[in-house]
C-alpha positions, 0 to 999 in steps of 0.5 A: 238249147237248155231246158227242156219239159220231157213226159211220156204218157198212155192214152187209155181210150186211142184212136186213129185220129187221136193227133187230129182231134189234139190238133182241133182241141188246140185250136179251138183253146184250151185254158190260156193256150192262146195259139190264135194269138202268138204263134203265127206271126212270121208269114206261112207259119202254121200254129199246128203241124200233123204229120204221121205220127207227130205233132208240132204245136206252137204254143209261143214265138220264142220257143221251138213248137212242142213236138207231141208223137203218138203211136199205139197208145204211147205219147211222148212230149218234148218241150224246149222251154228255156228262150222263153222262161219259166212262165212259158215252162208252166204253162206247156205243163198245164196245157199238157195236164188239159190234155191228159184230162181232155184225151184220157192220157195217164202221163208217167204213171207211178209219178205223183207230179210227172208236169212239174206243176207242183213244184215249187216256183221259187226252184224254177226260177233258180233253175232259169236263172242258173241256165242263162247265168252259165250262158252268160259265162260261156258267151264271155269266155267264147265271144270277148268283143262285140262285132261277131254273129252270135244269137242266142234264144232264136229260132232254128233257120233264123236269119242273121240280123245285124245288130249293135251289141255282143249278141241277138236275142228274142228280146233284142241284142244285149251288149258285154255289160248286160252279158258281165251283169248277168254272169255276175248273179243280176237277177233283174237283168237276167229276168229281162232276157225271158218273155215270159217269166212270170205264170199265166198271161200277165200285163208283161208277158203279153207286152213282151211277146209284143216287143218280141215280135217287133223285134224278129218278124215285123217288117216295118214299111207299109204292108204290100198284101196280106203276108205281112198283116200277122206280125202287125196284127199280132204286135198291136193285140198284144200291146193293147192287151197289156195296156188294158191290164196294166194302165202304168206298164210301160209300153214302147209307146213311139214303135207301137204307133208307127206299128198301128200307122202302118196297119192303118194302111191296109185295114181299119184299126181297132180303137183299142189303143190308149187315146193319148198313144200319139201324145205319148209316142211323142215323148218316147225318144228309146231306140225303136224295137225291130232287127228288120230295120236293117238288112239281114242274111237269110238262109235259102237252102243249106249252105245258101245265104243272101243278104235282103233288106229286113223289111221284104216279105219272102218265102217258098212256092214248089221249086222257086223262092221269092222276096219282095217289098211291092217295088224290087223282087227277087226269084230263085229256081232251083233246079235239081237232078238227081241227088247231091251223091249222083247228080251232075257236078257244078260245073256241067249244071252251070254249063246246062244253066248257061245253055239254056240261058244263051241269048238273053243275056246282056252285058256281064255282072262281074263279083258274084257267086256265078255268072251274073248278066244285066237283064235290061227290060226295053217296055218298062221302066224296070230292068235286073239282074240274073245269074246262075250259081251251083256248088254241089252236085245236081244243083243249080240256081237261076237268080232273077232281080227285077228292080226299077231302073234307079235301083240298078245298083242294088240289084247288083250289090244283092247279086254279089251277096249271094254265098255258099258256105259248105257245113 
């Protein structure tokens, strides 16, 4: 999605293990790389991915990781910048430069500046603020009123939030006016859609990755284990990075205390907090940061979507998906034969899942996406609700919601929202 740092480079002393010792390198920080700080905070994200010949680094939240291939010698570099800001598109620049000295990598030889880091930073501001500025004209002309689903700037794979305003994005939703001001030429709300506008790691880049991160990954509950800590951690480190460098930045006092409340809960808290952060949360009457406050459509499996509170804590083991808050959980088996071009069609997987269901099955969940039956526990206070579903060849999914007996109801409802919607 818009701007993009492309280079393309010949390391003059390769080896076997040149993407693992980049790996390691990164790791361990170049100059300002800061992974260890913001790269991680959704759950089960690695910072640094090797695979064969490539490499992605997450070099910050906002921003699709930096995809780095290597073979015999070559290297070629592909960094979508734009969602993240100029200041983010400098700083890839000059990690790539440490590279080139670290690793001996002469990067587009015959070129005086192939980084871009002499450019002028006035002109790579003009160049973000005609991106976002055409971006606003387009979402005006294609999305007139608010109500629709439109994120602009988040992840690939992103669940859809539900929000107020004419779009999501990194930073929180924007309504028509933000949208008409910034088609209109305001630079400063255009600037405020960017978490890292300016160069190196400022007071406001640091806050603003803060907020970026509350906004998209904290679940804002009491944290149930450790898949929740990275967000909360990540947020509360930032926020007092910013403070420290800035006493007069203003911070988002009230969501930075419940952050720190809630992180008390499973850790002691560094004291590196303002000591008036309560007494300054108190007067802070904004609207708190965070789509996960609200339910949310998360994407399964193409074509697979279910509506879960914002707050549960999910992800993949082998063939089974699960989501949870510490008290209702949901389990989906998938299970496959062979592929989507020769496998059995739905309706025999169904008939499969059926078979191998009969006899455990209460009364019927009448409205979901399959056949849906109460699943009663008779020695716990819990009870749920299964089903299966398949809608393409040599698929199908077993639905399991385990809830306690109050929560029924829901069980029931989450069941329902399950869909699939062909691409």
């Amino acid at each position: 999605m818009g701007i993009e740092l492309n280079v393309a480079g010949v390391c003059r002393a390769p080896t076997e293990d040149f993407l693992q010792r980049v790996e390691r390198w990164l790791r361990t920080g170049p100059a300002g790389a800061r992974i260890d700080w913001t790269s991680t905070s959704a759950p089960f994200r690695n910072p640094v991915e090797v695979s064969g010949d490539q490499l992605l680094a997450v070099l910050h939240p906002a921003a699709e990781p930096v995809d780095l291939r290597a073979a015999h010698g070559q290297v070629v570099v592909t960094a979508g910048c734009a969602p993240a800001g100029p200041g983010y598109h400098r700083h890839v620049a000059a990690v790539l430069h440490e590279m080139g000295r670290e690793f001996d990598i002469v990067w587009d030889e015959g070129t005086d500046d192939p980084l871009g880091l002499a450019d002028n930073r006035a002109e790579v501001e003009r160049d973000y603020l005609t991106w976002i500025r055409t971006l606003a004209h387009t979402v005006l002309s294609q999305v007139p009123t608010e109500g629709n689903v439109v994120s602009l700037g988040l992840s690939l794979g992103s669940d859809q939030f539900d929000y107020e305003g004419l779009a999501a994005t990194w930073l929180g939703p924007r309504d028509v006016d933000w949208f008409r001001a910034v088609a209109d030429g305001d630079e400063a709300a255009a600037v405020r859609f960017f978490p890292w506008w300016e160069d190196g790691w400022t007071a406001r880049t640091f806050r603003d990755t803060a907020l970026g991160i509350m906004w998209n990954d904290v679940r804002w509950r009491v944290p149930t284990d450790e898949d929740d800590a990275p967000a909360l951690r990540q947020a509360d480190t930032l926020l007092a990075e910013a403070s420290r460098l800035d006493h007069a930045l203003e911070l988002p006092w009230a969501a930075w205390h419940e952050l720190r409340g809630l992180l008390g809960t499973l850790e002691p808290v560094v004291d590196d907090a303002p000591a008036d952060l309560a007494e300054r949360a108190s007067h802070d009457f904004g609207a708190r940061p965070g789509y996960r406050r609200r339910p949310v459509f998360t994407s399964l499996l193409p074509g697979w979507s279910l509506r879960i509170p914002g707050d549960f804590t999910y992800g993949w083991d082998g063939d089974r998906w699960w989501a949870w808050d510490g008290e209702r959980q949901i389990d989906i088996t998938v299970l496959r034969v062979d592929d989507e071009k020769t496998g059995p069609p739905p309706a025999a997987m169904l008939q499969y899942g059926a078979n191998a269901t009969e006899g455990h099955r209460g009364e019927p969940v009448l409205g979901g996406p399959g056949d849906g039956w109460w699943l009663p526990s008779s020695d716990t206070d819990e009870a749920g609700v299964q089903g299966i579903a398949s809608h393409r060849n040599g698929e199908l999914l077993l639905v399991t919601i385990s809830v306690p007996d109050a929560e029924m109801n829901w069980a029931i409802e989450t069941w329902r929202s399950l869909r699939y919607s062909p691409r």
